[in-house]
CHARMM internal coordinates of N, CA and C (Angstrom, degrees):
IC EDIT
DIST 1 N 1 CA 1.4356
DIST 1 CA 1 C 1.5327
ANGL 1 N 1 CA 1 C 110.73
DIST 1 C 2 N 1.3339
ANGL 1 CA 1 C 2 N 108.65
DIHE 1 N 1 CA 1 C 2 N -32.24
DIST 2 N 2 CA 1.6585
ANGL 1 C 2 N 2 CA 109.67
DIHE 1 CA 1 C 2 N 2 CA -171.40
DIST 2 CA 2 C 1.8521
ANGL 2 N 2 CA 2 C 95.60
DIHE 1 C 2 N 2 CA 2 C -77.82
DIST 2 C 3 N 1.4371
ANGL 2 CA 2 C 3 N 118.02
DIHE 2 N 2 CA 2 C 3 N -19.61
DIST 3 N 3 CA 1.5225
ANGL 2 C 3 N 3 CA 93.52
DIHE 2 CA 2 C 3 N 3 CA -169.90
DIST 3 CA 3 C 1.5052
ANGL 3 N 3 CA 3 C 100.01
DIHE 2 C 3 N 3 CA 3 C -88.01
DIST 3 C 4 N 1.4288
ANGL 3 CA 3 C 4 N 100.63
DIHE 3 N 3 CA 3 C 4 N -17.90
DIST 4 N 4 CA 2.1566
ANGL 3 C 4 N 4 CA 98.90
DIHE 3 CA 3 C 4 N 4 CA 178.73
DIST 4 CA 4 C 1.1860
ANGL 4 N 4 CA 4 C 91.03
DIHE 3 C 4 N 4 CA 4 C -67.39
DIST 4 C 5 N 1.0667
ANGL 4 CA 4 C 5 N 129.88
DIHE 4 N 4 CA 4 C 5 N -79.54
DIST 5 N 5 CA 2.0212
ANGL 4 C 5 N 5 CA 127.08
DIHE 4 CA 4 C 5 N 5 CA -174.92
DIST 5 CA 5 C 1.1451
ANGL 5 N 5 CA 5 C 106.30
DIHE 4 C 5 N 5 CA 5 C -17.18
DIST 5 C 6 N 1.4022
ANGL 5 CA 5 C 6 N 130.72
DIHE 5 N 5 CA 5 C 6 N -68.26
DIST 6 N 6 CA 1.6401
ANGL 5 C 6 N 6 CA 130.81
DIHE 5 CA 5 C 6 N 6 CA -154.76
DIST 6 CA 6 C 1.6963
ANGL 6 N 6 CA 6 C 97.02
DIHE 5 C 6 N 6 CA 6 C -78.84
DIST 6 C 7 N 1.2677
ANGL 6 CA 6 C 7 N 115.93
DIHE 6 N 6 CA 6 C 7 N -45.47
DIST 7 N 7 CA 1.7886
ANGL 6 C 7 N 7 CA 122.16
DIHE 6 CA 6 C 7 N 7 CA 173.97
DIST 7 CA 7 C 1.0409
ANGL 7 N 7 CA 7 C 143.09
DIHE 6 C 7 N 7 CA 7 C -38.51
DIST 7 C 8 N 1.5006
ANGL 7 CA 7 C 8 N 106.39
DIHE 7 N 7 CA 7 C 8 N -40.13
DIST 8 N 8 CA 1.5629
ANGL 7 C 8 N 8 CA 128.89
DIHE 7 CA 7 C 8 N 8 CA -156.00
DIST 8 CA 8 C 1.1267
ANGL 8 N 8 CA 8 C 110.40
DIHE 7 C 8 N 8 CA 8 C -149.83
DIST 8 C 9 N 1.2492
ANGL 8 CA 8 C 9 N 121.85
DIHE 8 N 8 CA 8 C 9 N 132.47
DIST 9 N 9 CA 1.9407
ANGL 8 C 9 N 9 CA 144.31
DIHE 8 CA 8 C 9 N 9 CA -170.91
DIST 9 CA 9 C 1.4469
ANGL 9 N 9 CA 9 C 78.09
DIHE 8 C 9 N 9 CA 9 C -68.86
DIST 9 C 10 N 1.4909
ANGL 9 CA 9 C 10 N 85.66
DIHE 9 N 9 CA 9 C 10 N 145.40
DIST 10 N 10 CA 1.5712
ANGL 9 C 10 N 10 CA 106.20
DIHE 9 CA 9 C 10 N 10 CA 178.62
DIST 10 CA 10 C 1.9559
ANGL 10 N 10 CA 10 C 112.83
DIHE 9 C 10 N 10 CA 10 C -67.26
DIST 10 C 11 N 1.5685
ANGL 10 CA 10 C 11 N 105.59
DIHE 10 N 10 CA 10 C 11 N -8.12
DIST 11 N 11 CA 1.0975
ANGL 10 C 11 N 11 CA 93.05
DIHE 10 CA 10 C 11 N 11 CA -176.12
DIST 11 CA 11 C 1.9477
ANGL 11 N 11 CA 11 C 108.78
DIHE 10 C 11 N 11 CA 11 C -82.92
DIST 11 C 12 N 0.9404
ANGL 11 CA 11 C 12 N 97.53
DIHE 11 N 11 CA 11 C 12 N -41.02
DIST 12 N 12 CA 1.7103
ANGL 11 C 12 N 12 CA 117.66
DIHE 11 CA 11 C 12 N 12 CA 166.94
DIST 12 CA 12 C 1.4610
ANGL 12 N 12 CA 12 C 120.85
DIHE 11 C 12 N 12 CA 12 C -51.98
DIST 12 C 13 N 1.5015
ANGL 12 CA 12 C 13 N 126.40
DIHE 12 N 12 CA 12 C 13 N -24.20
DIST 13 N 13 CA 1.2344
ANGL 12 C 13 N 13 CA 126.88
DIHE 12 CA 12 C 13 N 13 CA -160.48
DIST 13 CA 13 C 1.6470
ANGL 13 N 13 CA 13 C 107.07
DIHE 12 C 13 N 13 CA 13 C -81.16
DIST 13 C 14 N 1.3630
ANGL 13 CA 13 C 14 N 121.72
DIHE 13 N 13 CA 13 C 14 N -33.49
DIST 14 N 14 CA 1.4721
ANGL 13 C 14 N 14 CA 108.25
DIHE 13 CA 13 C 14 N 14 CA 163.76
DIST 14 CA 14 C 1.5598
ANGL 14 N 14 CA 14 C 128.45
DIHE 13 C 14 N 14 CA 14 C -52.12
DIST 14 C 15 N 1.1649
ANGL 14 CA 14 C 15 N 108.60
DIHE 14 N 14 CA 14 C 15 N -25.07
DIST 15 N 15 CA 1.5041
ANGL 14 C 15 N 15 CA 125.40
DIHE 14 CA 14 C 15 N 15 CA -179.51
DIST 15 CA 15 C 1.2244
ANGL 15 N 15 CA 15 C 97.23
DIHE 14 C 15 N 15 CA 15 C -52.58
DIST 15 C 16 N 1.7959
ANGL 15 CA 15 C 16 N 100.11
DIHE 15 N 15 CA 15 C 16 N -68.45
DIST 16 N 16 CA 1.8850
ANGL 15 C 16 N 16 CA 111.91
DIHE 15 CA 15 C 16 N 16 CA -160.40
DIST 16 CA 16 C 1.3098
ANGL 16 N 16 CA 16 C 101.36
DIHE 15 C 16 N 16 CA 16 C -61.64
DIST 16 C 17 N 1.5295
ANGL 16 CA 16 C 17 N 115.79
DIHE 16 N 16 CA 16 C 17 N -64.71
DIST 17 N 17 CA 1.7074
ANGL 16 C 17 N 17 CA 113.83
DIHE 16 CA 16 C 17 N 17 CA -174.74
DIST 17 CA 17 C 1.6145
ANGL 17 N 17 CA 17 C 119.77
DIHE 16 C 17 N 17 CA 17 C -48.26
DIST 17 C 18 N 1.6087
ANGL 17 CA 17 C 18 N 124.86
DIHE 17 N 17 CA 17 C 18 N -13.76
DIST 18 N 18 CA 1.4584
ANGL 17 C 18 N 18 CA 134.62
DIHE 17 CA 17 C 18 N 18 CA -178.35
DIST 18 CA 18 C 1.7673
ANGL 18 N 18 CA 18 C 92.01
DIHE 17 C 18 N 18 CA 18 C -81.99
DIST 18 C 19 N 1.3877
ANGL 18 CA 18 C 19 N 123.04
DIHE 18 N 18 CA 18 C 19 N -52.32
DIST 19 N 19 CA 1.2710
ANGL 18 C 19 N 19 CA 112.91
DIHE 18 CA 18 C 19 N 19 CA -165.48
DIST 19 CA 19 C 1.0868
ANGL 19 N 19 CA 19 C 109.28
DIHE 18 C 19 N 19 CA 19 C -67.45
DIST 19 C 20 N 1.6346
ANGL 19 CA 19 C 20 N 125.62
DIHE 19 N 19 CA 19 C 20 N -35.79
DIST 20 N 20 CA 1.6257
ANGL 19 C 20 N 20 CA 135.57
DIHE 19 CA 19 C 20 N 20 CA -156.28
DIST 20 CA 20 C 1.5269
ANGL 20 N 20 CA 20 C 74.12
DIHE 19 C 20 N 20 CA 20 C -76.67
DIST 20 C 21 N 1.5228
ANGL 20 CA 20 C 21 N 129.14
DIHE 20 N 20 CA 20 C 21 N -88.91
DIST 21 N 21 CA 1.4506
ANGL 20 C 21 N 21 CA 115.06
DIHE 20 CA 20 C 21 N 21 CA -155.02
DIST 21 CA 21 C 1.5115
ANGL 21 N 21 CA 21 C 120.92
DIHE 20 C 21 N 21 CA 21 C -48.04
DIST 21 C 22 N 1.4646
ANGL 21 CA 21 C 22 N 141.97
DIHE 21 N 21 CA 21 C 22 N -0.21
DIST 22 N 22 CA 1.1753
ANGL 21 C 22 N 22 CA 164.08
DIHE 21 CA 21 C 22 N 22 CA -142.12
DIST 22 CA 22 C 1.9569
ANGL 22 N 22 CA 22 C 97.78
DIHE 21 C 22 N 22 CA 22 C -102.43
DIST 22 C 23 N 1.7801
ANGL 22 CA 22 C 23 N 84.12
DIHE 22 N 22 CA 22 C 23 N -61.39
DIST 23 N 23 CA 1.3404
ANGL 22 C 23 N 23 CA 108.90
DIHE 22 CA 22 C 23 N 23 CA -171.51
DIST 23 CA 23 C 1.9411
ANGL 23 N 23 CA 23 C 117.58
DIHE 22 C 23 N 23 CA 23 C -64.06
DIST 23 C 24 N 1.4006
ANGL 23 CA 23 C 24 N 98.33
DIHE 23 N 23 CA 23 C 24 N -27.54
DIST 24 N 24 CA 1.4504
ANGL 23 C 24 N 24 CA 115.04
DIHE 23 CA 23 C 24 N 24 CA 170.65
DIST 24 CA 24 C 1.7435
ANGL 24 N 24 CA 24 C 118.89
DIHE 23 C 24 N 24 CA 24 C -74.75
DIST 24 C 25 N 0.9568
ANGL 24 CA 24 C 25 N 107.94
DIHE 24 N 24 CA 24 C 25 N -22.59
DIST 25 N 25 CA 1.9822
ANGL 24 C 25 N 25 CA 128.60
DIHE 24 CA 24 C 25 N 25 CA 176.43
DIST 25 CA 25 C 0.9404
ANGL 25 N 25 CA 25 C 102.52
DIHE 24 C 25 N 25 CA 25 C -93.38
DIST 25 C 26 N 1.5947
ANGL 25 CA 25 C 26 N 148.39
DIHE 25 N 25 CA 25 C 26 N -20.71
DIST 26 N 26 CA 1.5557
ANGL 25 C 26 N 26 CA 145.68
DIHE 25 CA 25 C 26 N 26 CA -135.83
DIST 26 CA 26 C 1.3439
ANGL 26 N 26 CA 26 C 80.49
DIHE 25 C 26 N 26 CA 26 C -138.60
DIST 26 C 27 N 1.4497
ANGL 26 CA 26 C 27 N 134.41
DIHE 26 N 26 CA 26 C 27 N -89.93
DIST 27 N 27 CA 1.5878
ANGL 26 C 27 N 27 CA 115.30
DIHE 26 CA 26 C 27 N 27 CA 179.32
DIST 27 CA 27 C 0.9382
ANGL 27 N 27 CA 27 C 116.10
DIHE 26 C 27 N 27 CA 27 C 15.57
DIST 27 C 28 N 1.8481
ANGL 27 CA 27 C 28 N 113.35
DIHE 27 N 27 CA 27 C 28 N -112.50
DIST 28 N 28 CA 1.1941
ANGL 27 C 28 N 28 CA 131.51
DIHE 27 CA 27 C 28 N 28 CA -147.36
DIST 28 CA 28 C 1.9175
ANGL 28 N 28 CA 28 C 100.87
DIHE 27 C 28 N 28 CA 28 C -81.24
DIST 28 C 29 N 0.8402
ANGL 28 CA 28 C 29 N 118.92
DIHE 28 N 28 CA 28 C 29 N 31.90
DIST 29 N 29 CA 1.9092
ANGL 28 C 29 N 29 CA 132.27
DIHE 28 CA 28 C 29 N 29 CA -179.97
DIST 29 CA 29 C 1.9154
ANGL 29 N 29 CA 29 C 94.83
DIHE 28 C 29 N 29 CA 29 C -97.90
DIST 29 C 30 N 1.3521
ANGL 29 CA 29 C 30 N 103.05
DIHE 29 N 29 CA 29 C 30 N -48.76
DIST 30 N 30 CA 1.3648
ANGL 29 C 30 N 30 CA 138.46
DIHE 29 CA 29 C 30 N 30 CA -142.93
DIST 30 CA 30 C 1.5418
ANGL 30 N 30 CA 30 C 92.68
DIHE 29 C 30 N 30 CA 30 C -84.95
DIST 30 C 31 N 1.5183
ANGL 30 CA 30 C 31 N 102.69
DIHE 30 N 30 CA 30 C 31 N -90.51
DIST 31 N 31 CA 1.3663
ANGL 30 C 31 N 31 CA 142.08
DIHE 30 CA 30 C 31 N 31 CA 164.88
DIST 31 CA 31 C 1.5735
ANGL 31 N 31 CA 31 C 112.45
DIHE 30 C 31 N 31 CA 31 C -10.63
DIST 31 C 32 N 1.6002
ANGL 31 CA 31 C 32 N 112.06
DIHE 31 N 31 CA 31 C 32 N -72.72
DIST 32 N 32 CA 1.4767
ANGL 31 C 32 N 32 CA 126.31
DIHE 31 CA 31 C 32 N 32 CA -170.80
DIST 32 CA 32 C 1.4817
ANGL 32 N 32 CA 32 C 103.02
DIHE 31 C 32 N 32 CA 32 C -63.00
DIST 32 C 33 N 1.5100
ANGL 32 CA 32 C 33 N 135.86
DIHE 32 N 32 CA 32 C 33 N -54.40
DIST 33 N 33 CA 1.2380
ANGL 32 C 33 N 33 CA 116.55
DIHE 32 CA 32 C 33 N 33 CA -177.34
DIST 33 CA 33 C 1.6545
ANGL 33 N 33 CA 33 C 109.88
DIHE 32 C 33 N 33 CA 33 C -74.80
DIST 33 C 34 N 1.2996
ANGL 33 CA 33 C 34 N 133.72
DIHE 33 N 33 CA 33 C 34 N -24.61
DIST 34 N 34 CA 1.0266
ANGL 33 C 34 N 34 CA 122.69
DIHE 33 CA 33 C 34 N 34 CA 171.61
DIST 34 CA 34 C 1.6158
ANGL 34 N 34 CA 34 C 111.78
DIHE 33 C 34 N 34 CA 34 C -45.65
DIST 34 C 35 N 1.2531
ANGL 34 CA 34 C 35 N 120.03
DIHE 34 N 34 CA 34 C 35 N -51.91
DIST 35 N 35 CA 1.2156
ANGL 34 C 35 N 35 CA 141.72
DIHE 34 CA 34 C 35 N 35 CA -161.35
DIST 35 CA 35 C 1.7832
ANGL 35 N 35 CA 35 C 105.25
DIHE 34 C 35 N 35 CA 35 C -50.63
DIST 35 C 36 N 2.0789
ANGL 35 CA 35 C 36 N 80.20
DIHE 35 N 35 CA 35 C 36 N -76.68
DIST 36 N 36 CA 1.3093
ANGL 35 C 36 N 36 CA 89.95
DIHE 35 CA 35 C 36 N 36 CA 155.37
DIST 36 CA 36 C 1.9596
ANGL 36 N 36 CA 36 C 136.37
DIHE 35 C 36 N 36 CA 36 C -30.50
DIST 36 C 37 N 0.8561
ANGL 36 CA 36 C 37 N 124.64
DIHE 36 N 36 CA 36 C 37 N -34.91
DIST 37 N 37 CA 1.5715
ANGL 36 C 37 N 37 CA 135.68
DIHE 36 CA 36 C 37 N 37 CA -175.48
DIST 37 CA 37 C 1.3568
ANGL 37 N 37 CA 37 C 112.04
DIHE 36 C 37 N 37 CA 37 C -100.69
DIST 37 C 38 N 1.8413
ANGL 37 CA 37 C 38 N 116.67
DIHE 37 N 37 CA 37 C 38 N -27.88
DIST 38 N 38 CA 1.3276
ANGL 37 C 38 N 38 CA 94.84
DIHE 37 CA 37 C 38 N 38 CA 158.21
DIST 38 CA 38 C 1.7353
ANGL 38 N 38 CA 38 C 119.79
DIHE 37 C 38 N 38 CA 38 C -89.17
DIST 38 C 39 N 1.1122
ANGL 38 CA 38 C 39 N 129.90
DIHE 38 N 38 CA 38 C 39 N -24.21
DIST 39 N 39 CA 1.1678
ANGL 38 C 39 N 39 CA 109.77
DIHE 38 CA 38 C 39 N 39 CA 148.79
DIST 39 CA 39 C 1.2528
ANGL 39 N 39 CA 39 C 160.34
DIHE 38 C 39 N 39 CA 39 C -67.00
DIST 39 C 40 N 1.3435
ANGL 39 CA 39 C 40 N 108.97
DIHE 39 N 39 CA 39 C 40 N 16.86
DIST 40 N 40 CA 1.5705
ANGL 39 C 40 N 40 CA 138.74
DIHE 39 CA 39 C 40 N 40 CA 170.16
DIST 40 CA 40 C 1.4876
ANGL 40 N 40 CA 40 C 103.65
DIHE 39 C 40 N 40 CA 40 C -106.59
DIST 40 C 41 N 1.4005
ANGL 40 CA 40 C 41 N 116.25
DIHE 40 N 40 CA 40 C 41 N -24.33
DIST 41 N 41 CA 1.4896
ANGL 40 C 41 N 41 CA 105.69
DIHE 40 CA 40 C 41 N 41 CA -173.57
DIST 41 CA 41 C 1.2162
ANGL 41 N 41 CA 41 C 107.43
DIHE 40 C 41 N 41 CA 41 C -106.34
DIST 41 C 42 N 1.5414
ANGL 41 CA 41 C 42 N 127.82
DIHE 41 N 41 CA 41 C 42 N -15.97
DIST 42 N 42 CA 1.5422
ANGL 41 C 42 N 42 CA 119.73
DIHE 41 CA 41 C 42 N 42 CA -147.42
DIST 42 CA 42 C 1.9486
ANGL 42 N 42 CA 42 C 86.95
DIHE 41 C 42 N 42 CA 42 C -141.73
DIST 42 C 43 N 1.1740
ANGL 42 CA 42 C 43 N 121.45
DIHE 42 N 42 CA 42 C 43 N -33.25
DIST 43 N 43 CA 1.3470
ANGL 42 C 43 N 43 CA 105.82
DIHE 42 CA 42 C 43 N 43 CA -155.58
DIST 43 CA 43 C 1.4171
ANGL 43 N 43 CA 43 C 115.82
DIHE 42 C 43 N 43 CA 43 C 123.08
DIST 43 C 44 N 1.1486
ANGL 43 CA 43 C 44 N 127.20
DIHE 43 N 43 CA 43 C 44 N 119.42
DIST 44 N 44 CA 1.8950
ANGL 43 C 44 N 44 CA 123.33
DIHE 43 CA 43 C 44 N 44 CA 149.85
DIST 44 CA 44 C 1.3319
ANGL 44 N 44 CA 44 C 122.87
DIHE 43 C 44 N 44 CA 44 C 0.67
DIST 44 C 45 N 1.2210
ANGL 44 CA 44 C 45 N 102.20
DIHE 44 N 44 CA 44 C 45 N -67.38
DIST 45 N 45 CA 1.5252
ANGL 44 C 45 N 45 CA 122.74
DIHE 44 CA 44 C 45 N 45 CA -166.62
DIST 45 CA 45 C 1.5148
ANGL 45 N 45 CA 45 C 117.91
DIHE 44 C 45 N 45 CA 45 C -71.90
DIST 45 C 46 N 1.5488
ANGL 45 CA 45 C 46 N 116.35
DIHE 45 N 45 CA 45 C 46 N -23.27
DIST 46 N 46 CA 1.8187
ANGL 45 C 46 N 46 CA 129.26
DIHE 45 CA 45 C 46 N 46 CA -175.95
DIST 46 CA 46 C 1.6838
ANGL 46 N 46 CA 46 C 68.60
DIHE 45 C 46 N 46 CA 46 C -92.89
DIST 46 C 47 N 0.9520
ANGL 46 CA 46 C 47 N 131.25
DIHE 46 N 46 CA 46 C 47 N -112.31
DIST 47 N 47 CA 1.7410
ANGL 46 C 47 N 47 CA 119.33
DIHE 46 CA 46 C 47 N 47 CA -173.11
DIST 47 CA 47 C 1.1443
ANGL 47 N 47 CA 47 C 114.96
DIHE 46 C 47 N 47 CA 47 C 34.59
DIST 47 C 48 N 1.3573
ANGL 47 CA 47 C 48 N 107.39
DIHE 47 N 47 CA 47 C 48 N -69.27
DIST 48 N 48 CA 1.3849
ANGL 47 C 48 N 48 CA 110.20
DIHE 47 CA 47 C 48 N 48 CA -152.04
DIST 48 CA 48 C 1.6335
ANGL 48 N 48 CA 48 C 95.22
DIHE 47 C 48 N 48 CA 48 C -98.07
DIST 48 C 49 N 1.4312
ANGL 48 CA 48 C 49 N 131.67
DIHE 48 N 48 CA 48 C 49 N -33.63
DIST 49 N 49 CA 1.7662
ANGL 48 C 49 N 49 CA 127.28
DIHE 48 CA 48 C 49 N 49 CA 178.81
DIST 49 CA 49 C 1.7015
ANGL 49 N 49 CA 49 C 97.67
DIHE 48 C 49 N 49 CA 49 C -58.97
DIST 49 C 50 N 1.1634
ANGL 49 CA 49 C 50 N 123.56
DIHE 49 N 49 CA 49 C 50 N -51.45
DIST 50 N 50 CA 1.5684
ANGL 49 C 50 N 50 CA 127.70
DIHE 49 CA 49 C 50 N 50 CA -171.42
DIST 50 CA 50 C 1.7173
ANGL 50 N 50 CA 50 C 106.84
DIHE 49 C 50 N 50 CA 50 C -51.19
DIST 50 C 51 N 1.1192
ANGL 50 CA 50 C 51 N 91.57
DIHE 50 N 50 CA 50 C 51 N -69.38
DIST 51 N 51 CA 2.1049
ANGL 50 C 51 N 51 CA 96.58
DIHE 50 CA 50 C 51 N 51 CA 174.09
DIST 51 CA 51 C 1.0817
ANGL 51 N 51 CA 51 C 103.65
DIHE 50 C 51 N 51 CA 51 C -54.10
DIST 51 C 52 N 1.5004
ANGL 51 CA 51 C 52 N 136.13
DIHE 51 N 51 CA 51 C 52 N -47.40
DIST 52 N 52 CA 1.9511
ANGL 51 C 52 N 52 CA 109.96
DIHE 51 CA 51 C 52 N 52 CA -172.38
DIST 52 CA 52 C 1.2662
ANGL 52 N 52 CA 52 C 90.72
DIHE 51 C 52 N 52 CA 52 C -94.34
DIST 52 C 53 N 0.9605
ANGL 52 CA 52 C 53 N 145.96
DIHE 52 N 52 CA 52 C 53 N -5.32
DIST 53 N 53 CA 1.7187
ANGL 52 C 53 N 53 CA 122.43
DIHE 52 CA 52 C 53 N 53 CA 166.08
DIST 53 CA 53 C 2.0219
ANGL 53 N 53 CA 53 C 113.54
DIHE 52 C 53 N 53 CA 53 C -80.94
DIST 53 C 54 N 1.0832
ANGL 53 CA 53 C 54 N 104.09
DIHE 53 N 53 CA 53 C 54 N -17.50
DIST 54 N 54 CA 1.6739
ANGL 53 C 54 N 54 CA 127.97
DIHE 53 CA 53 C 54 N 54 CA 176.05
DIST 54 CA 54 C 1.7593
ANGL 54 N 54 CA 54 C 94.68
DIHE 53 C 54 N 54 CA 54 C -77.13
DIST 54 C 55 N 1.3186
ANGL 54 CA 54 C 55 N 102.41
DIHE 54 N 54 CA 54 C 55 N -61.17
DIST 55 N 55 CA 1.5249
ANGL 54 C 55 N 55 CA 91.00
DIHE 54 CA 54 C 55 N 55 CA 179.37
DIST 55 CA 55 C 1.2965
ANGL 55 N 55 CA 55 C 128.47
DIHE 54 C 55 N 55 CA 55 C -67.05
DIST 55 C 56 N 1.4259
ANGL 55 CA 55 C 56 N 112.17
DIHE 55 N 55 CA 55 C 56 N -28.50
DIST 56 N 56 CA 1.8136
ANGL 55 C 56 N 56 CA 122.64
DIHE 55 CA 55 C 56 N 56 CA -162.00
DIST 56 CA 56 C 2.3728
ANGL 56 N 56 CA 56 C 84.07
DIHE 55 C 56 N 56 CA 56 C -83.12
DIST 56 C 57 N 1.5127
ANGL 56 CA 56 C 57 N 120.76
DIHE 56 N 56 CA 56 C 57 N -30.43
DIST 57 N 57 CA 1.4851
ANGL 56 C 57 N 57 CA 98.21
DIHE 56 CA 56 C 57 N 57 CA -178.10
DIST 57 CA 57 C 1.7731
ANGL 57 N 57 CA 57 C 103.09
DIHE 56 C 57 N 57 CA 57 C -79.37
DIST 57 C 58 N 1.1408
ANGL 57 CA 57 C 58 N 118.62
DIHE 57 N 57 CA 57 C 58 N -44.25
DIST 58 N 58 CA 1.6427
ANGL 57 C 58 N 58 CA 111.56
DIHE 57 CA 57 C 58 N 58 CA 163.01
DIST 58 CA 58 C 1.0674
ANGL 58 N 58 CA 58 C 130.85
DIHE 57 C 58 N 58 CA 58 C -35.53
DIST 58 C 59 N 1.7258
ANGL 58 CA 58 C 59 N 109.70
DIHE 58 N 58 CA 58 C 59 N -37.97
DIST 59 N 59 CA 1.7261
ANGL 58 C 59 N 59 CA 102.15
DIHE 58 CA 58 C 59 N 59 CA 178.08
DIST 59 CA 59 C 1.9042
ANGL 59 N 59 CA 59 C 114.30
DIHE 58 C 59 N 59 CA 59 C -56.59
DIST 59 C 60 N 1.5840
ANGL 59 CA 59 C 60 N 98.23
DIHE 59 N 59 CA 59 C 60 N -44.99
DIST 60 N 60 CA 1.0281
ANGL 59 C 60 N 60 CA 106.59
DIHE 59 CA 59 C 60 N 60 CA -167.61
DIST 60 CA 60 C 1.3052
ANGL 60 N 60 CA 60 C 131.54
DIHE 59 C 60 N 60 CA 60 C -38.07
DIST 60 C 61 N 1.7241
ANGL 60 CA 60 C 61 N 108.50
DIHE 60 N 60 CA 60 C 61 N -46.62
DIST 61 N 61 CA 1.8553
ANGL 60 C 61 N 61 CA 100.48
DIHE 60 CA 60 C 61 N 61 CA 172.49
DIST 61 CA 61 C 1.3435
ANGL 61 N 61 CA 61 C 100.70
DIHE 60 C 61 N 61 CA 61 C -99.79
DIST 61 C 62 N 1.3099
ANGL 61 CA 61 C 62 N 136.41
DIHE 61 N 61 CA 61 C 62 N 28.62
DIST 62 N 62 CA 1.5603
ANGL 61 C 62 N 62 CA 147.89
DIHE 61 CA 61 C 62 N 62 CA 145.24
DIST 62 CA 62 C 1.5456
ANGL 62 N 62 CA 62 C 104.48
DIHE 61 C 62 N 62 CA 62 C -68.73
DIST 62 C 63 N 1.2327
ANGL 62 CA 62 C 63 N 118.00
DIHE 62 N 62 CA 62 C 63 N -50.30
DIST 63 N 63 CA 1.2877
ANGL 62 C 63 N 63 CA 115.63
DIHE 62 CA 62 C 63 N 63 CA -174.61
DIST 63 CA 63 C 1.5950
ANGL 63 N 63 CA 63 C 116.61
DIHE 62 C 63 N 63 CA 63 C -79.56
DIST 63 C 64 N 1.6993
ANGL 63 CA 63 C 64 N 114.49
DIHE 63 N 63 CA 63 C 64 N -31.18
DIST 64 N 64 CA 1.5259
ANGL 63 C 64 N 64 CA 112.63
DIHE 63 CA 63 C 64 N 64 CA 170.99
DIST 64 CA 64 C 1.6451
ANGL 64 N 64 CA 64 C 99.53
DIHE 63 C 64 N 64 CA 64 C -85.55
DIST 64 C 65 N 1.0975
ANGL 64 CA 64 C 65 N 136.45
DIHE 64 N 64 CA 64 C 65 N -23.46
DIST 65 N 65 CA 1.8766
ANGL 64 C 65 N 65 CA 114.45
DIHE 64 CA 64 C 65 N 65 CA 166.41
DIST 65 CA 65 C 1.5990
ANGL 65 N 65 CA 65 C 99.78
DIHE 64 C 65 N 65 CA 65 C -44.17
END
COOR INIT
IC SEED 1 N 1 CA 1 C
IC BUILD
């Protein structure tokens, strides 16, 4: 919230704060049955390599923004 405040004209900031809270409901909607389905199909363990390998290519243009 503090980087939307400092980021974004107050006229814009409902926009950003609607998507950011958007993105917190949509996750785990998303997320949990994915989860769910790879561990019925693949195992615990592909579960868990798929999500930190999903996260470790996301960081990447997270880290060049």
């Amino acid at each position: 919230m503090r980087y939307i405040r400092s980021n974004f004209v107050e006229k814009e900031r409902g926009l950003a704060i609607g998507v950011y809270m958007s993105g917190t409901k949509y996750g785990p909607a998303i997320g949990a049955p994915l989860a769910a389905y790879l561990v019925t199909g693949y195992g615990w363990q592909w579960m868990f390599f798929l999500t930190g390998a999903c996260c470790l290519l996301w960081l990447i243009p997270w880290v060049l923004w």
